[in-house]
C-alpha positions as CSV (number, residue, x, y, z in Angstrom):
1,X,-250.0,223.8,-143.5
2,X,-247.6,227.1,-143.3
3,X,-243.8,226.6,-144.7
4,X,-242.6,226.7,-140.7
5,X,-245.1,223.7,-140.1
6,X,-243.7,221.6,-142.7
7,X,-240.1,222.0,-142.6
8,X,-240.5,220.9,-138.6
9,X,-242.9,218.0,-140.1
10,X,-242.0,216.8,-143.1
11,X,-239.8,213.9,-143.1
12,X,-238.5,214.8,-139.7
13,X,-237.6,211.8,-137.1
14,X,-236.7,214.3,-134.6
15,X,-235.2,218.1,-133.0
16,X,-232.8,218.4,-130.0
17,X,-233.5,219.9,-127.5
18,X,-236.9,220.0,-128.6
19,X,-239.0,220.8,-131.4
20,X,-241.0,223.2,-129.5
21,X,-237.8,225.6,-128.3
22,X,-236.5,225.5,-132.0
23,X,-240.0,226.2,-133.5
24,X,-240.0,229.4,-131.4
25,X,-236.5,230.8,-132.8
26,X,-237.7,230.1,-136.4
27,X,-241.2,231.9,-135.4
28,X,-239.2,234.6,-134.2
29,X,-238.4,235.5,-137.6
30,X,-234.6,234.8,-136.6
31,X,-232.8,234.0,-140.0
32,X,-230.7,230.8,-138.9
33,X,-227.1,229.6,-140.6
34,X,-227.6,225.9,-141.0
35,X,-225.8,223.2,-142.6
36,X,-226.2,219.6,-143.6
37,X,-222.5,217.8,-144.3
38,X,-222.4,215.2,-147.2
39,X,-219.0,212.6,-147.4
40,X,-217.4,212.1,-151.0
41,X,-216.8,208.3,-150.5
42,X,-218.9,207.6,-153.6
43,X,-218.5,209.7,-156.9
44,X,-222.3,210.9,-157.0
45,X,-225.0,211.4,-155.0
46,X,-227.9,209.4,-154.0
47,X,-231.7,209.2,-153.2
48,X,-230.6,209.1,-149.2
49,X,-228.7,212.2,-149.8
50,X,-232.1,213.8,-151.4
51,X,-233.9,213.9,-148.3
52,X,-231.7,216.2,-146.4
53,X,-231.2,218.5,-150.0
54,X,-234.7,218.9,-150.1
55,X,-235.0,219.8,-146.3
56,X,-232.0,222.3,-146.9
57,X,-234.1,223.3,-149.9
58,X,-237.0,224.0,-147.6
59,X,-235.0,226.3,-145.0
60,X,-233.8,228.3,-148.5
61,X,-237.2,228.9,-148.8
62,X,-237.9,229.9,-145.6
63,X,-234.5,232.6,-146.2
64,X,-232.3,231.2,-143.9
65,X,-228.7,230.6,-144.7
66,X,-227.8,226.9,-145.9
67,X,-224.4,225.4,-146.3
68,X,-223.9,222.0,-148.3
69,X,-221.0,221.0,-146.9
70,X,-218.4,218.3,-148.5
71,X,-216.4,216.5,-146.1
72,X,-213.4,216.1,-147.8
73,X,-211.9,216.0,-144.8
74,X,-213.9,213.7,-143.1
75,X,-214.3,211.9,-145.8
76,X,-210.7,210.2,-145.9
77,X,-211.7,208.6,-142.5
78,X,-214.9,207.5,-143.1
79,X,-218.2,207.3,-140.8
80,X,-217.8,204.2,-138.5
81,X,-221.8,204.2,-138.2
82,X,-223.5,201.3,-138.6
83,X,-220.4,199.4,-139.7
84,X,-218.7,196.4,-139.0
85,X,-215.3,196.9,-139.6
86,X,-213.3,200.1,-140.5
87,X,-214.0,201.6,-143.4
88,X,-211.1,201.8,-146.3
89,X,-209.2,205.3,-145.5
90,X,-209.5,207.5,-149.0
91,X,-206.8,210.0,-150.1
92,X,-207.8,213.5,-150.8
93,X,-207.1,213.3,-154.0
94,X,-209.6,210.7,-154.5
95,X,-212.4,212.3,-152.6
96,X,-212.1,215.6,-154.6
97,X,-212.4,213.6,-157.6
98,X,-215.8,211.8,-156.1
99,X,-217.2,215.7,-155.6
100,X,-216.7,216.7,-158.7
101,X,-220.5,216.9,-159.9
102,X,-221.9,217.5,-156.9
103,X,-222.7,220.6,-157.4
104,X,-224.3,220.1,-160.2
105,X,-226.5,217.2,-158.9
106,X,-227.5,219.1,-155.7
107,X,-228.2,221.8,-157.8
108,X,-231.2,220.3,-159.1
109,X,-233.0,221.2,-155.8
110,X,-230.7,223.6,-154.0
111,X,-230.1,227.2,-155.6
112,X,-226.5,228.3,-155.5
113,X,-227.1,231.4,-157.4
114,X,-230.0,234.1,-157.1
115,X,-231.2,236.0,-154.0
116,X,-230.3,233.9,-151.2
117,X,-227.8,231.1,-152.7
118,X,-227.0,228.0,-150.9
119,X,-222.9,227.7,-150.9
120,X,-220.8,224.9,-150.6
121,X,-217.6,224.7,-148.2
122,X,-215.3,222.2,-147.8
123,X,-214.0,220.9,-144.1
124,X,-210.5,220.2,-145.0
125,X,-210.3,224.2,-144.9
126,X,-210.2,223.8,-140.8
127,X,-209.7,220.4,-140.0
128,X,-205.9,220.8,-142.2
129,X,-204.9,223.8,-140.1
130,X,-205.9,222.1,-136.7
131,X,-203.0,220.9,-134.6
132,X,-201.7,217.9,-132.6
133,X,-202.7,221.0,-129.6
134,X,-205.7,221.9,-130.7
135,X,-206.9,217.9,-131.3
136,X,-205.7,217.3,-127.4
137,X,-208.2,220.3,-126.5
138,X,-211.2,219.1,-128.3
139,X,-210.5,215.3,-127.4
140,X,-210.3,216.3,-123.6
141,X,-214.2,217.1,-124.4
142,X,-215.1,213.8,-125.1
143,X,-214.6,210.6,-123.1
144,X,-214.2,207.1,-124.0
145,X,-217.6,205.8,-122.7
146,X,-219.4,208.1,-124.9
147,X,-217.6,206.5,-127.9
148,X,-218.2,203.2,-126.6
149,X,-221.7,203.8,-126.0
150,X,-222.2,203.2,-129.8
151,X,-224.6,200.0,-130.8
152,X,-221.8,199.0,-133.5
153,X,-219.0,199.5,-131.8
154,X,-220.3,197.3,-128.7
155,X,-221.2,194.7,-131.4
156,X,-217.6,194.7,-132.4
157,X,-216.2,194.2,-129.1
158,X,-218.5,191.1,-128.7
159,X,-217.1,189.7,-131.9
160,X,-214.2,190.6,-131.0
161,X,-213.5,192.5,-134.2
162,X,-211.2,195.9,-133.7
163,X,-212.4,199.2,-133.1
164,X,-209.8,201.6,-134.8
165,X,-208.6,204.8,-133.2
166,X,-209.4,206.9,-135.8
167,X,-212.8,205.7,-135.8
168,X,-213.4,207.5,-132.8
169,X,-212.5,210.7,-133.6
170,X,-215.0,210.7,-136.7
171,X,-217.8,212.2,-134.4
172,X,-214.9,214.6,-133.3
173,X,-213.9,216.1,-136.3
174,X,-217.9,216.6,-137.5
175,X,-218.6,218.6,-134.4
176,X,-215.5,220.6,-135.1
177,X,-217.1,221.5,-139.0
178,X,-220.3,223.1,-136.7
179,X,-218.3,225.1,-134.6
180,X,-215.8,226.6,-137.2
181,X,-218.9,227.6,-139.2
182,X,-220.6,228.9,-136.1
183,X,-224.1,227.3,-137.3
184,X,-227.9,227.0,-135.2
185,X,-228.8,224.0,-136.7
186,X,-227.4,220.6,-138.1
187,X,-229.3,218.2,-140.5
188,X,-228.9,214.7,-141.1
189,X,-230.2,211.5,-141.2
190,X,-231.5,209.8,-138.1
191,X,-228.3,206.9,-138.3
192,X,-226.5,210.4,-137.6
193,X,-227.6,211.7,-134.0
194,X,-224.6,210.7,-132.3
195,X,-222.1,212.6,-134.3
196,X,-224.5,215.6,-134.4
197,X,-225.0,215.5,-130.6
198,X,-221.1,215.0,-130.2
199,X,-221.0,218.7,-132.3
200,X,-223.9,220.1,-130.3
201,X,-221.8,219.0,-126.8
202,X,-218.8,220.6,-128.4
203,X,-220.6,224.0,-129.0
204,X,-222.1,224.1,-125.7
205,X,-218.7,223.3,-124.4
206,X,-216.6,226.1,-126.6
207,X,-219.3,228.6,-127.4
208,X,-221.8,228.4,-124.6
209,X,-224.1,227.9,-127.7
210,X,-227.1,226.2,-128.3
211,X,-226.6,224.2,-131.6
212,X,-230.0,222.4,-132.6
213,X,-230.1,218.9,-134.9
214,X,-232.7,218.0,-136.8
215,X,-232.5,214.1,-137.5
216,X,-234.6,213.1,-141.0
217,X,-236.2,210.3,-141.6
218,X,-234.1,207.1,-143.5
219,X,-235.3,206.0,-147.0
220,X,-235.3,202.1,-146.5
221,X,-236.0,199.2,-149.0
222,X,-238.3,196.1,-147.9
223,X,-236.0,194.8,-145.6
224,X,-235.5,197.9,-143.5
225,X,-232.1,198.6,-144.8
226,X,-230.9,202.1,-145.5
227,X,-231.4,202.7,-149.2
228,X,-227.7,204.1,-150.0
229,X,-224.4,203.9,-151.5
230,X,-223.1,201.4,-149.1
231,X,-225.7,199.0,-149.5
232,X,-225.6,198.8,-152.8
233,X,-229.4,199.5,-153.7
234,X,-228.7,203.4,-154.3
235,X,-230.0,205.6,-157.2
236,X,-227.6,207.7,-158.0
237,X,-228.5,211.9,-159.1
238,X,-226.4,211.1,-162.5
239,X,-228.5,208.5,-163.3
240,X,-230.3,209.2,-167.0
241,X,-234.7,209.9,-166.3
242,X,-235.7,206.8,-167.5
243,X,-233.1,204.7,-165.0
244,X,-234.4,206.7,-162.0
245,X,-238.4,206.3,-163.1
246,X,-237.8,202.6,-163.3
247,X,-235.4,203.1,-160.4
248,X,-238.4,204.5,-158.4
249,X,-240.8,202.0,-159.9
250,X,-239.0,198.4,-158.8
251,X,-239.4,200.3,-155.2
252,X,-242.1,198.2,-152.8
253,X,-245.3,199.3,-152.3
254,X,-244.7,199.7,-148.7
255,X,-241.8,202.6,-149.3
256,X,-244.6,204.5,-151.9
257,X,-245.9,206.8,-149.3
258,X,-242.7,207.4,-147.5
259,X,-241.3,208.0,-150.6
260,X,-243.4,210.8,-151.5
261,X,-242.4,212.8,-148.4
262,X,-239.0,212.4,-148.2
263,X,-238.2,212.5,-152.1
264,X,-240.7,214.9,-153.6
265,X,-242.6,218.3,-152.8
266,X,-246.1,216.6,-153.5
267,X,-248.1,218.3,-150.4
268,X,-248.4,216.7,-146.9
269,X,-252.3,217.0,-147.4
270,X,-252.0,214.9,-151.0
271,X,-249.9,212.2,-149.5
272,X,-252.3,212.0,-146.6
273,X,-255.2,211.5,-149.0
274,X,-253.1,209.1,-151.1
275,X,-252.1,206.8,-148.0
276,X,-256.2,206.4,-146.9
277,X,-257.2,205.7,-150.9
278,X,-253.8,202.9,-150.5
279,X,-255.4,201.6,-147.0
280,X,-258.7,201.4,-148.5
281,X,-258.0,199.9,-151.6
282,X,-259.7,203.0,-153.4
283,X,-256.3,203.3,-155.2
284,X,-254.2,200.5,-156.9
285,X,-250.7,200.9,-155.8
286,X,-248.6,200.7,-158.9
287,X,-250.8,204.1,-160.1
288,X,-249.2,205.7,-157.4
289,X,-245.8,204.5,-158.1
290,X,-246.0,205.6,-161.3
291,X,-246.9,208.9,-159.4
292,X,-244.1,208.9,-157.4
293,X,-241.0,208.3,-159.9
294,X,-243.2,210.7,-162.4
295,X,-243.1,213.8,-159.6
296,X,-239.1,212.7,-158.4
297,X,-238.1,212.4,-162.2
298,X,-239.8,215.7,-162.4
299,X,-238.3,217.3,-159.8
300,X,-234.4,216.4,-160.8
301,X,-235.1,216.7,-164.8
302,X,-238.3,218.7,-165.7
303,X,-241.3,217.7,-166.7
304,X,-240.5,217.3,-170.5
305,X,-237.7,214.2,-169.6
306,X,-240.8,212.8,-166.7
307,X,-243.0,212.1,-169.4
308,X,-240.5,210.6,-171.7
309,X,-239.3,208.0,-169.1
310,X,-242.8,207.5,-168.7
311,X,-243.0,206.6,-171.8
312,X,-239.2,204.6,-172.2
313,X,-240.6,202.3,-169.3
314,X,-244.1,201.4,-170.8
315,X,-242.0,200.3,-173.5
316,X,-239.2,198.7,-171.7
317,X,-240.3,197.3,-168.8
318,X,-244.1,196.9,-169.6
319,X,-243.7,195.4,-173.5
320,X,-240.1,194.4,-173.4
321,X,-238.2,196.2,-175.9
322,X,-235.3,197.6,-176.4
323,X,-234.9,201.3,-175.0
324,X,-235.3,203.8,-177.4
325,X,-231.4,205.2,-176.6
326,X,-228.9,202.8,-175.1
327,X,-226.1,204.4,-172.7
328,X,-222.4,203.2,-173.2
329,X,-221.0,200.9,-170.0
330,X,-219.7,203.1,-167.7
331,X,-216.4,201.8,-167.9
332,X,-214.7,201.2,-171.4
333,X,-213.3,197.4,-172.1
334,X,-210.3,196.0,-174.1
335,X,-211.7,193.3,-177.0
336,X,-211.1,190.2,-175.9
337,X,-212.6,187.0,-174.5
338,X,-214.2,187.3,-170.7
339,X,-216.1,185.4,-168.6
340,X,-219.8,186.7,-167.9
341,X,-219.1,187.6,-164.1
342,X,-215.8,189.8,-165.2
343,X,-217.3,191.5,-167.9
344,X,-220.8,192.8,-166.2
345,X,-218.0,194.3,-163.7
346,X,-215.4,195.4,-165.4
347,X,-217.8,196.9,-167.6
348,X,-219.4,199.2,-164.5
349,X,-222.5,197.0,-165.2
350,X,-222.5,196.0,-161.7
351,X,-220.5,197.0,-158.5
352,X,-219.0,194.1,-158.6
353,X,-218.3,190.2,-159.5
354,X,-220.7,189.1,-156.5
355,X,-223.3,191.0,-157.6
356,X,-222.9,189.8,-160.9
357,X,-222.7,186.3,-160.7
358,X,-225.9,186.7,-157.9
359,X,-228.0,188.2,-161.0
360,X,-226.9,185.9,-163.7
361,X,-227.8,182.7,-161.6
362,X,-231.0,184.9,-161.2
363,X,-231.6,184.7,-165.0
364,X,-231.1,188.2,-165.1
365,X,-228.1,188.9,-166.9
366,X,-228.6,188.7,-171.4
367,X,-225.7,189.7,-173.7
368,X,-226.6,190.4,-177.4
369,X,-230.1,189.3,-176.8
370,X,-229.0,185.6,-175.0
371,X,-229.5,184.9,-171.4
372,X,-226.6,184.0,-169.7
373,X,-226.7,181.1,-167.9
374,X,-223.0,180.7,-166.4
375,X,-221.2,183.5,-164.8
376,X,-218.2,181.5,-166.2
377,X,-219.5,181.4,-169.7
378,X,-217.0,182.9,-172.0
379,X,-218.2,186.2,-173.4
380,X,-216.1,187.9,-176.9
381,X,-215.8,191.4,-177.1
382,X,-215.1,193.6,-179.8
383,X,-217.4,196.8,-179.0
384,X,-221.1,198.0,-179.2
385,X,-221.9,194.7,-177.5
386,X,-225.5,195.1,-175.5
387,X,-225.6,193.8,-172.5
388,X,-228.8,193.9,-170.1
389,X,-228.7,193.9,-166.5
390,X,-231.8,193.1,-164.5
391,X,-235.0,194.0,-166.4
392,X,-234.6,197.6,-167.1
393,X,-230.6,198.2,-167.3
394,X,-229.2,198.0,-171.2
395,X,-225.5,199.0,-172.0
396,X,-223.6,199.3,-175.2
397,X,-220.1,197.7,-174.3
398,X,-217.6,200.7,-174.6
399,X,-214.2,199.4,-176.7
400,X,-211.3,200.6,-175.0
């Protein structure tokens, strides 16, 4: 399969207008300016946002000019999709501060150095300048209906739950990011063709230009959900090798195959051979799981660190010891006396007391080597304390 084949195949859901019309610009050996937008609502990146790196990473390849761009902007509202109430408005302080490393972590696939070096742009540098004039303009492009048209907000409306203002002009101020940049193609997620079609409307409409979107495919978890920050069952890029093998390795079997398109650069013609050995039986399924988290480990850390965590999870998960190294909590914690629920959250353990008290009626939750039984149970700090978390996660309590 040639690079132009793939990056129209691979992990695509689908192209507007049509994949035929765009396959004949990129055979034209047109070099295209495309752009894939990423909100700073959480401090790092995910495995969701890896799909659409590593399609940007493929268009690199190709030579085309790709823009990762922050939404710092957009960001303070927050993307109504999928939600069922309004999202908690950020300051911009805040999502500059999430951004941070982002760089860093997309960095692992994308090049923003060398020959033809991916940049990174921010929407606040267009979206700040626009006026109350200009927002009348671009509204007057749009009409309510469209907005309305959306599955959640409809769902609201029956529950009679309210539908924010500001939430409609989300889709508005991402189709304003593609016509400032003056881009030929869009990528996202498929949960994110209506804000993409809003910006291809808006091109059409300001620019008599054809703006094409290419929607990916989601990564989902058993129960069809969207594997990301949100949910709370997201791997984050910042994540140590040996957390994102056994990250990859507690994934079902039924994700193992969709997980080696949309997260690695194993070849289409491998994975198809791998899914007929799965469907006949040929091929146990946890080999190719270890596979999979071996080649995404890989990927993000190099091969050296891929056979280490390879290693830390035999140990770990498959003997039950100790790791070899035990991270600090990502939060620090004053010494003192907390109950079980607190501390696994306060600690950064766990996103929060819910979650906490859900995995420690689970039998999941050990501190200094005892289960807990009780999220209420009374637990002493004074630092270096280990607590475990589910059956791979181990922190050293930081002392504040």
């Amino acid at each position: 399969m040639g690079k132009i084949d793939e990056v129209l195949t691979r992990g695509v859901e689908k192209i507007y207008p049509s994949r035929k019309t765009f396959e004949k610009v990129l055979r034209s050996g047109k070099k295209i300016k495309l752009y894939q937008g990423f909100d700073p609502t959480m401090a790092n990146l995910h495995l969701g946002n890896l799909v659409g790196i590593l399609k940007l990473r493929q268009f690199q390849d190709l030579g085309h000019e790709v823009i990762f761009l922050v939404g710092d902007f957009t960001g303070m509202i927050g993307d109504p999709t999928d939600k069922t109430s309004a999202r908690k408005l950020l300051t911009r302080k805040q999502v500059l501060d999430n951004s941070r490393n982002w760089k860093k972590q997309a960095g692992k696939v994308l090049n923003f150095s060398g020959k033809n070096p991916a940049k990174i742009l921010f929407n606040s540098q267009w979206n700040d300048k626009a006026t109350f004039k200009d927002l009348i303009e671009i509204t007057s492009k749009f009409t309510v209906q469209q907005m309305l048209e959306r599955d959640f907000f409809q769902r609201r409306l029956k529950q009679k739950k309210p539908i924010h203002l500001h939430e409609f002009l989300y889709p508005v101020a991402q189709a304003i990011d593609c016509v400032e940049m003056d881009i030929d193609l869009e990528i996202g997620g498929s949960d994110q063709t209506f804000n993409m079609l809003a910006g291809r409307a808006l091109m059409k409409s300001l620019k008599g230009k054809e703006k094409f979107v290419l929607t990916t495919k989601l990564l989902v978890d058993a129960k069809g959900e969207k594997a990301g920050k949100t949910a709370g069952n997201a791997l984050f890029l910042n994540v140590t090798p040996a957390d994102m093998y056994g990250g990859v390795m507690s994934f079902p079997d039924e994700t193992i195959i969709p997980g080696f398109e949309l997260l690695t650069q194993v070849s289409l013609q491998s994975i198809e051979a791998m899914k007929k050995e799965m469907k006949s039986g040929k091929t146990n399924p946890i080999n190719l799981k270890k596979l999979l988290a071996f080649e995404v480990v890989k990927m993000l850390y190099g091969k050296k660190d891929a056979k280490n965590a390879e290693k830390e999870f035999k140990r770990v998960a498959q003997k039950g010891e100790r790791p070899s190294e035990i991270p600090y909590s990502p939060k620090a914690v004053k010494p003192g006396n907390y109950p079980a629920s607190k501390l696994s959250y306060i600690s950064g353990a766990t996103i929060g007391t819910a979650e906490a008290k859900r995995l420690i009626n689970q039998g999941a939750v050990e501190y200094e080597g005892e289960r807990i039984q009780d999220p209420q149970e009374t637990l002493t700090v004074k630092g270096d304390e280990i607590l475990k978390v589910g059956k791979r996660k181990f922190f050293k309590i930081k002392k504040k």
